[in-house]
Every structure is written in structure tokens, then in C-alpha cells.
N, C-alpha and C positions, 0 to 999 in steps of 0.2 A: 285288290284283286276283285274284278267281278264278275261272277260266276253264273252265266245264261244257262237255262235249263238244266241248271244240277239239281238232284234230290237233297232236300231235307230230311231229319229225323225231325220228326215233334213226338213228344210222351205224353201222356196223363198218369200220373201218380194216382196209385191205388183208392186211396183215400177220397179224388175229386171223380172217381168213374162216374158217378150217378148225377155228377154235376153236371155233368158233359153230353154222359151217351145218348141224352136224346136231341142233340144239338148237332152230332156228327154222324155222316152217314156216306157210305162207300160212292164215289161217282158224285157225288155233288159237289160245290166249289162255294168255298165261305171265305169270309172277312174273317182273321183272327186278329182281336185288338187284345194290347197289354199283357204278352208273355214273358218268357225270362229266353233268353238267348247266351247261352254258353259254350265253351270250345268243345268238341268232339272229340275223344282221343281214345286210345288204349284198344283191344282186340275184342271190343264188342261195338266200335265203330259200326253205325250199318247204311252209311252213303261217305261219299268222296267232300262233301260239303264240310267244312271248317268249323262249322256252326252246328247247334240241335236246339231246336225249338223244346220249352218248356211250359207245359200249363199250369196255371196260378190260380187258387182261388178267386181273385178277381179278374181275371181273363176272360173277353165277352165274347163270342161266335154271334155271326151276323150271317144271313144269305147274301150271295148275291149271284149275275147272272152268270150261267155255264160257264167256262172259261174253255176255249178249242185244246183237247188232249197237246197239240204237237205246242203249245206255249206252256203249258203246266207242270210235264213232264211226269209229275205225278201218275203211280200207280198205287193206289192204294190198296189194301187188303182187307178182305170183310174179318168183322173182329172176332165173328162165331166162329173161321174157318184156323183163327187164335187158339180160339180155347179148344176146339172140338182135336187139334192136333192134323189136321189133311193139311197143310201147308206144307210145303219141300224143305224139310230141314237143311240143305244146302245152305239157304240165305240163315240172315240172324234173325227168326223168331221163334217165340219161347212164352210161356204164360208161370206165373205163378204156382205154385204148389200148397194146397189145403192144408 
């Protein structure tokens, strides 16, 4: 099945945030080489896509050039607007507890 303009899940585990956060950034459009790719399932699904992208300690983020919104599909969400809680709890996000 191939699935044109579906949304992905990708995560970063707690652990690699500081590997990452300065490599990933709202509206911009990256290369991700070497993740883990597993099924999607159960009622914290948060796209139609079959698949969830996983980052890996060895996992590289690369630039590269814009990609036009209507091929991307991506929307991405800024990560402060995460933790600060202003995001519409309709959809599935959720931050950690201290």
C-alpha cells in the first residue's frame, strides 16, 4: 500500500532530546537517515499512517532544501507550545510529568 501525503508520527525519546533539539526545528524540512520504523497501533495512534518513525542514538538529521507545504503534508508543532500546554488537547499531545 502506498500512502501519498499521509502524516507520519516520528518521536524522540526523552533520553536523546539534547541530541536532537538543536538539529530540529518547526517549518523547516531535513534529511532523516537511520531510524527505526514500527507499526502504529492501539488508542494513542496520532496519524492514519501504518508506520511511526523512531529516533536512535545513531540517527543523523541533515538539511536540505524547503520542500512545497502541499508535497509534505506535514504540520508540525512548535515543541515549547508542548510543554508550555497552549496546544488544543483534542488532538494527541501530551508532555511528560516532573
Amino acid at each position: 500500500m502506498l500512502l501519498i501525503g499521509v502524516k507520519i508520527n516520528a518521536s524522540v525519546k526523552k533520553n536523546l532530546v539534547n541530541q536532537f533539539d538543536s538539529f530540529l526545528s518547526q517549518g523547516s524540512s531535513k534529511i532523516i537517515i537511520n531510524f527505526s520504523l514500527n507499526p502504529s497501533y492501539g488508542s494513542y495512534r496520532t496519524t492514519i499512517h501504518p508506520y511511526r518513525i523512531g529516533f536512535l542514538s545513531t540517527t543523523r538529521v541533515r538539511n536540505c532544501d524547503d520542500l512545497p507545504d502541499a508535497l509534505t503534508g506535514f504540520e508540525p508543532v512548535n515543541y515549547r507550545n508542548i510543554i508550555d500546554g497552549t496546544l488544543n488537547t483534542d488532538y494527541l499531545v501530551g508532555k511528560l510529568a516532573k
